[in-house]
Structure formats: structure tokens, C-alpha cells
TORKOL-38896 format. One line per 2 residues: their letters; for each residue x, y, z of N, C-alpha, C, O, CB. Coordinates in Angstrom, 1 decimal, m for minus. Glycine has a CB too. Layout:
TORKOL-38896
a = X,Y,Z,X,Y,Z,X,Y,Z,X,Y,Z,X,Y,Z ~ ...;
end
This chain:
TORKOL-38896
xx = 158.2,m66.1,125.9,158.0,m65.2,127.0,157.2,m64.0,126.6,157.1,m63.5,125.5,159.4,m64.8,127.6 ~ 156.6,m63.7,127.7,155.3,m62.5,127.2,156.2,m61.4,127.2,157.2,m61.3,127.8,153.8,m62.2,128.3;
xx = 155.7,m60.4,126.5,156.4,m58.9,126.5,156.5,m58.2,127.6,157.3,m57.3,127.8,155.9,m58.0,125.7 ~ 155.5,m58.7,128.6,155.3,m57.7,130.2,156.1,m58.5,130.9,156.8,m58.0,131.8,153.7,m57.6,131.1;
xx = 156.2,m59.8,130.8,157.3,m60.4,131.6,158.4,m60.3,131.4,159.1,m60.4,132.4,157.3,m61.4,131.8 ~ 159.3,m60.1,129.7,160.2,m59.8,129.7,160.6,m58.2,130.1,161.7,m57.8,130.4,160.5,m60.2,128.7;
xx = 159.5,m57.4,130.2,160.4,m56.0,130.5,160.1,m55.8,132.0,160.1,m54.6,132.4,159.9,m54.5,129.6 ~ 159.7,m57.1,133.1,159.7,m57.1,134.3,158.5,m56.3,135.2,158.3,m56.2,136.4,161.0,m56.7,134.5;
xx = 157.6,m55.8,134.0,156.1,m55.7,134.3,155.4,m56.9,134.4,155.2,m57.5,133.4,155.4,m55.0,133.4 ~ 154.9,m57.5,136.0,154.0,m58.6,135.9,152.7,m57.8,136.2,152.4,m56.6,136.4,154.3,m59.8,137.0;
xx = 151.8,m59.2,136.1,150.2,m58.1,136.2,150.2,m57.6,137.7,150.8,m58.1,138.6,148.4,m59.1,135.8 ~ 149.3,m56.4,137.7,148.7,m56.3,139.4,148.5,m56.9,140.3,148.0,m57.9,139.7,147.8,m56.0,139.6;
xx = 148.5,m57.1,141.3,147.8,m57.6,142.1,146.3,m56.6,142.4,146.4,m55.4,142.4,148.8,m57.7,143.1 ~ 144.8,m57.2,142.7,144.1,m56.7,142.8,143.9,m55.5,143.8,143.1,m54.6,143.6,143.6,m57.4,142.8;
xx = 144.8,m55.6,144.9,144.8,m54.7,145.5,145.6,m53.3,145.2,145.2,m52.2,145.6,145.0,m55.3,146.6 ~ 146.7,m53.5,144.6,147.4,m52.5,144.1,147.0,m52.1,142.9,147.8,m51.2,142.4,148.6,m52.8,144.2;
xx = 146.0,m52.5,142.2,144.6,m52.3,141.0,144.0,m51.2,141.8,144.2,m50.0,141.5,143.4,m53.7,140.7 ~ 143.4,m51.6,142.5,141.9,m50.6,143.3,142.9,m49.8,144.0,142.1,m49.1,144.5,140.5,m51.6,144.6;
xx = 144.1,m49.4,144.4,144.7,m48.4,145.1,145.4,m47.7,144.3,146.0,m46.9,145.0,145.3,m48.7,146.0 ~ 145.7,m47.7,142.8,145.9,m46.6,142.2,144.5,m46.2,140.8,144.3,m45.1,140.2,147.6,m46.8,141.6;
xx = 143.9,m47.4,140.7,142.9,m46.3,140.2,142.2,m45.9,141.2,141.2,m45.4,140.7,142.0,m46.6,139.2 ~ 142.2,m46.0,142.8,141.3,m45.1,143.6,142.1,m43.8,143.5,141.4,m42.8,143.3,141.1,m45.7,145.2;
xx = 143.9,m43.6,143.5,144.4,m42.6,143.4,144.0,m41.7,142.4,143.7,m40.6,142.7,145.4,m42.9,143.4 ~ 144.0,m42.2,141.4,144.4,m41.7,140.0,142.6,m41.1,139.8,142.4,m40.1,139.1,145.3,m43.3,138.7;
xx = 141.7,m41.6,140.2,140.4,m41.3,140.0,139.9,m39.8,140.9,139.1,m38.8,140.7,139.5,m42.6,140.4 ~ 140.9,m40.2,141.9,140.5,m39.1,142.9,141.1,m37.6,143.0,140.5,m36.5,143.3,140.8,m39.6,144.2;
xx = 142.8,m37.8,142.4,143.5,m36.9,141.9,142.6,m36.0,140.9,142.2,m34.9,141.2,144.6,m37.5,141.3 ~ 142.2,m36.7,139.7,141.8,m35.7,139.0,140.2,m35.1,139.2,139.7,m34.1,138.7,142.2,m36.2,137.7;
xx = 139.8,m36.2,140.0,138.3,m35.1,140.4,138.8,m34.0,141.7,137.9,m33.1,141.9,136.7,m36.2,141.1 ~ 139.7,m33.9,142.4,140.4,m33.1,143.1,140.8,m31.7,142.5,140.7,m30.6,143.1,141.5,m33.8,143.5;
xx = 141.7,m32.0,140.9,142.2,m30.9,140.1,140.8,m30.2,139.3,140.6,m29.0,139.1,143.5,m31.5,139.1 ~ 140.0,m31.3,138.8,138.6,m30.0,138.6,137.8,m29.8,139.5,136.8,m29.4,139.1,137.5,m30.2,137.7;
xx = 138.0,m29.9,141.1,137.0,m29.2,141.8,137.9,m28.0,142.4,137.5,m26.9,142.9,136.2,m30.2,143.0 ~ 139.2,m28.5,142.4,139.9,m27.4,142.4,139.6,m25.8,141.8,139.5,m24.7,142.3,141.0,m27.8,141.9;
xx = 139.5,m26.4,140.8,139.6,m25.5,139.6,138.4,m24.6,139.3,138.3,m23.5,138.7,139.8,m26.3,138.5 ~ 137.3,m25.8,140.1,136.0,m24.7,139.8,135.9,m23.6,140.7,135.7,m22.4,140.5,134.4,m25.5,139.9;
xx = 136.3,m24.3,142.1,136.3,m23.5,143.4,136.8,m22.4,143.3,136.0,m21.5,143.4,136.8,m23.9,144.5 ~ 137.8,m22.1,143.2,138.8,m21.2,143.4,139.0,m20.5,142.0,140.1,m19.8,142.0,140.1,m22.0,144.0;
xx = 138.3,m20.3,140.8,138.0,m19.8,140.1,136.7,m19.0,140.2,136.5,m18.1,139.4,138.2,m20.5,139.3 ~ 135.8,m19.2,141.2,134.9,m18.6,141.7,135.4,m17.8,143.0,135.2,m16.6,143.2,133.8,m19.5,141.7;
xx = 136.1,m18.4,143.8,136.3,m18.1,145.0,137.7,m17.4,145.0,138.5,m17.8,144.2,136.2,m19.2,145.9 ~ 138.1,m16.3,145.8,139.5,m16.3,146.2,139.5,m16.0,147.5,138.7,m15.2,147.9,140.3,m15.3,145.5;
xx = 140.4,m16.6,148.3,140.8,m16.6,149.3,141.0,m15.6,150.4,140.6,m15.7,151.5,141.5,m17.1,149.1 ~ 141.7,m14.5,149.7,141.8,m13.1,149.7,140.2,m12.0,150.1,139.7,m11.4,151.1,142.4,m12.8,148.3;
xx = 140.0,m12.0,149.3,138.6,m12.1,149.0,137.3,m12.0,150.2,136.5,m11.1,150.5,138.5,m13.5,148.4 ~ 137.7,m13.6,150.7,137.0,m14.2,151.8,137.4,m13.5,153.4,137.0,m13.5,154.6,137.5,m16.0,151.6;
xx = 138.1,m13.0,152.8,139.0,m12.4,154.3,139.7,m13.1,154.9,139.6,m13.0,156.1,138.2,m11.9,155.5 ~ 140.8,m14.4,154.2,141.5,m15.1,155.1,143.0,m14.2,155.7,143.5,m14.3,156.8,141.8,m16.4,154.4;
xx = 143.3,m13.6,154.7,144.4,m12.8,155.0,144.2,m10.7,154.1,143.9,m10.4,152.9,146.0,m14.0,154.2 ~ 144.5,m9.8,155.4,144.7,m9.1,154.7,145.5,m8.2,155.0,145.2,m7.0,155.3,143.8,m8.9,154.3;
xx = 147.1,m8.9,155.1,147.9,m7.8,154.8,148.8,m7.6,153.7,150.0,m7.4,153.8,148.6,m7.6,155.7 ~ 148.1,m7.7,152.7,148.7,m7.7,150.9,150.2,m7.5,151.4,150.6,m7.6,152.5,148.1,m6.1,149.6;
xx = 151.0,m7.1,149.8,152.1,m7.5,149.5,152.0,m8.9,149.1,151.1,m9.6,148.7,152.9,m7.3,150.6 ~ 153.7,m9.0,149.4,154.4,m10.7,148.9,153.4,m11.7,149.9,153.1,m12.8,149.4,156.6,m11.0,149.4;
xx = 153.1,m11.5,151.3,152.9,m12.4,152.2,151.4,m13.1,151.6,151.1,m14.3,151.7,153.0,m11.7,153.7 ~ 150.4,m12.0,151.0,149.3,m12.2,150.4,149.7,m13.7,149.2,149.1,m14.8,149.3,148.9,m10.6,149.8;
xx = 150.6,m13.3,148.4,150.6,m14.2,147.3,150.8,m15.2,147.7,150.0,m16.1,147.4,151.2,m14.0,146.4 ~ 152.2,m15.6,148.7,152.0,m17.0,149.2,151.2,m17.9,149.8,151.1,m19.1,149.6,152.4,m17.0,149.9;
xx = 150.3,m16.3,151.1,148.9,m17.2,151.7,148.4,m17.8,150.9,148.4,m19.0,150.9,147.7,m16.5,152.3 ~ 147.6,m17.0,149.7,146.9,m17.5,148.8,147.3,m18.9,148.4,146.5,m19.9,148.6,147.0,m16.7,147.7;
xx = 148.9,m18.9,147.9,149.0,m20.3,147.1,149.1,m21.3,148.5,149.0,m22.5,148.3,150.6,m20.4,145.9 ~ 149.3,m21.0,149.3,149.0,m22.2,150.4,147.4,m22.3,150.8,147.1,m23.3,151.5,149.9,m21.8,151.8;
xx = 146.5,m21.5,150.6,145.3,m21.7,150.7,144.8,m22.6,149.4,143.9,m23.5,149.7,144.6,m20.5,150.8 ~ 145.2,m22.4,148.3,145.0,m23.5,147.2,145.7,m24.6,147.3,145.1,m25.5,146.7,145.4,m23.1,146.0;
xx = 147.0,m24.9,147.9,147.6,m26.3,148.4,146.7,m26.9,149.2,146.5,m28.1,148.8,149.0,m26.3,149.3 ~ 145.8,m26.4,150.4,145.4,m26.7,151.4,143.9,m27.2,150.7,143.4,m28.3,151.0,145.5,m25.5,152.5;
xx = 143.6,m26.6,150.1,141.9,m26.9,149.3,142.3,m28.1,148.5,141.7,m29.2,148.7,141.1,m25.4,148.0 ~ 143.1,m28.0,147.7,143.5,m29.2,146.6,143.8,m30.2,147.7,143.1,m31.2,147.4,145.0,m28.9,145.5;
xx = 144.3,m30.4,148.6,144.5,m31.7,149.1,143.6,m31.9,150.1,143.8,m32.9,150.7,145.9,m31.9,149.4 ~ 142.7,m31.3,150.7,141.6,m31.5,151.3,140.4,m31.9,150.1,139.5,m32.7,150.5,141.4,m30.3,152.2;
xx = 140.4,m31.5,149.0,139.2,m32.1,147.5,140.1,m33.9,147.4,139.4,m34.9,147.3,139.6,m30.7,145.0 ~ 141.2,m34.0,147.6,141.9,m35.1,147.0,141.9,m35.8,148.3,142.2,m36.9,148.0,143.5,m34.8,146.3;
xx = 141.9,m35.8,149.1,141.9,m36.7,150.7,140.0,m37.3,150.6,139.7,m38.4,150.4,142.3,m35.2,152.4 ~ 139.2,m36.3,150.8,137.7,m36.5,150.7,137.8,m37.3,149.3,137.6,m38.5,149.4,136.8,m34.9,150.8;
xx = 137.9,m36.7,148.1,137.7,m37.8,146.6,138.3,m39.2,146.9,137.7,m40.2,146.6,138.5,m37.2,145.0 ~ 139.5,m39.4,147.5,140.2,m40.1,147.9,139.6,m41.5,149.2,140.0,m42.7,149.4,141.1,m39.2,148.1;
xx = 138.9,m40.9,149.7,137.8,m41.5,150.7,137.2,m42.2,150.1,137.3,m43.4,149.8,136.8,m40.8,151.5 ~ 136.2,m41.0,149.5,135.2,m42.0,148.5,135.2,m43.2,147.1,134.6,m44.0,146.3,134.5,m41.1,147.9;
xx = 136.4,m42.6,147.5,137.1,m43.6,145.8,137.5,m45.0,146.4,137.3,m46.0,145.7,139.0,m42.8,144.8 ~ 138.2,m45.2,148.0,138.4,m46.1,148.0,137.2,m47.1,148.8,137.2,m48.4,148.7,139.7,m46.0,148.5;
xx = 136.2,m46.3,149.4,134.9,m46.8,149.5,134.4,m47.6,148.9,134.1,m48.8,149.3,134.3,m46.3,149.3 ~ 134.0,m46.6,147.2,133.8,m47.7,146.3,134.3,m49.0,145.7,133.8,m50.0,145.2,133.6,m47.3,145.5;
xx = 135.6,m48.6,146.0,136.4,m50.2,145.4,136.5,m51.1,146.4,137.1,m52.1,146.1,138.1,m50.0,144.8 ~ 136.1,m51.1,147.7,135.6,m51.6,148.8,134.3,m52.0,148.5,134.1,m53.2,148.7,135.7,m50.8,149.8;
xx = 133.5,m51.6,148.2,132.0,m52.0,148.1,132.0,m52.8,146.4,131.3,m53.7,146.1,130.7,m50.4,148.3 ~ 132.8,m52.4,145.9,132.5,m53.3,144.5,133.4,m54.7,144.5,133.4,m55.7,143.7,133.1,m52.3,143.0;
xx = 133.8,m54.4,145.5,135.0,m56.5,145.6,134.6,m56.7,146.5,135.3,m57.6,147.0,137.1,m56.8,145.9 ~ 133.5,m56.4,147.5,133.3,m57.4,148.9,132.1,m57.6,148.6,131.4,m58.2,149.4,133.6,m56.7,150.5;
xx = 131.7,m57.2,147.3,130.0,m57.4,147.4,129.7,m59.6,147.0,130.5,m60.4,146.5,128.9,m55.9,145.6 ~ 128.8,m59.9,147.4,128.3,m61.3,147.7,128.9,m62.0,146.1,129.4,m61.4,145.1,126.4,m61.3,148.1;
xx = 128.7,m62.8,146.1,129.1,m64.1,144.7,127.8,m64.2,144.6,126.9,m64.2,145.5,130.1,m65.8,144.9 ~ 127.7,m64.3,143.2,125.8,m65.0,142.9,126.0,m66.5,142.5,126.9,m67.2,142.2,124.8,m64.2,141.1;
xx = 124.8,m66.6,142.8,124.6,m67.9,143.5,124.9,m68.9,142.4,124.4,m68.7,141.3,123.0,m68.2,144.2 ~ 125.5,m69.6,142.5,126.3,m70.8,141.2,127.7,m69.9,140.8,128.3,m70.3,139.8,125.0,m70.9,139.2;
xx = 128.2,m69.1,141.3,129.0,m68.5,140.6,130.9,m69.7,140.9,131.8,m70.1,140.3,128.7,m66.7,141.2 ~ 130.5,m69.5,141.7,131.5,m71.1,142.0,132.7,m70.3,143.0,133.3,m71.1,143.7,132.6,m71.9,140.1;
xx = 133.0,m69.1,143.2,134.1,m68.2,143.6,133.5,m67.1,144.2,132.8,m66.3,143.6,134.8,m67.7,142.4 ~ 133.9,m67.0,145.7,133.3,m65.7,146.1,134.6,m64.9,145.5,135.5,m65.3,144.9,133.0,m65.6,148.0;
xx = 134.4,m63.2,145.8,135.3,m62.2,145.5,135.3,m61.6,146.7,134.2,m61.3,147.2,135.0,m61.3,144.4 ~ 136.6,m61.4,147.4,136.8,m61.0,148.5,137.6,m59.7,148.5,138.4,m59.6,147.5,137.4,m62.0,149.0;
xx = 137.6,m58.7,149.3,138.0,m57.1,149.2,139.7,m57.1,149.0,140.5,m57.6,149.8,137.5,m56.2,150.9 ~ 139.9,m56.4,148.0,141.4,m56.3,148.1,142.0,m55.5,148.9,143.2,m55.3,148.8,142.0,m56.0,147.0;
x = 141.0,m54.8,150.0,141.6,m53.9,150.9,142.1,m54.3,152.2,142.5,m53.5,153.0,140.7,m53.1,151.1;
end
């Protein structure tokens, strides 16, 4: 018995392949565009909020929730795009097996 089958890991399925490395690809180009943005930018700054205090710090970190998961929704688009266009593309000719979209 194989070691992945005894510890009740079987392999992927192709579609649950292309939907966490679309995740996992998109997450972290999300956390460095995060990172560039808003190391240049502050929110504050921009004039989204300005009645400082505590209420300021919160806005802020909800303006960085709101950017991070709007970079990770959009990377997240494009990520699963590509893994759409890389499994639905044509079989070459002799190849014996088309490849069909796991989406």
C-alpha cells in the first residue's frame, strides 16, 4: 500500500489541482501588491477619513482588509482564467486524448 493511501491522502482531482493553486497563486500576489501599495499609499493620507483618534486606526485597517481582498479577488480572476485556458486548450494532432477544462 502506498504511503498517501495509507495516511488517507489520495491524489487530486484535476479540478481541485487548478483551484488551489489558482488560490494559493493569487493569495500571495495579493499579499505583495498589498504591500507595495499601501507602503506607498496611506489611506488617511488620501482623504478617506479625517477624524483621527481610535476611529482613524480602525478605518485605516479596514481600508487595508478592503484593498487586500479586492488585489486577491482580481489575482484570483486571473489565476483561474489561466488554468482555464491552459486545460481547455486543443489536443495536438496524434495526441490520442483531448484535455478537457477542469472547471
Amino acid at each position: 500500500m502506498a504511503r498517501d493511501e495509507a495516511s488517507g491522502l489520495g491524489s487530486w482531482s484535476r479540478l481541485t489541482e487548478a483551484v488551489g493553486v489558482s488560490l494559493w497563486a493569487s493569495f500571495i500576489a495579493a499579499c505583495l501588491e498589498s504591500a507595495l501599495v499601501f507602503a506607498y499609499l496611506d489611506p488617511l493620507v488620501l482623504g478617506f477619513d479625517d477624524r483621527g483618534g481610535q476611529s482613524s486606526i480602525a478605518f485605516r485597517s479596514m481600508i487595508y482588509a478592503l484593498g487586500f481582498f479586492m488585489f486577491w479577488l482580481f489575482n484570483l480572476g486571473a489565476s483561474c482564467l489561466t488554468a482555464y485556458m491552459l486545460c481547455s486548450r486543443r489536443a495536438e494532432p496524434g495526441a490520442g486524448e483531448s484535455r478537457g477544462s477542469p472547471l
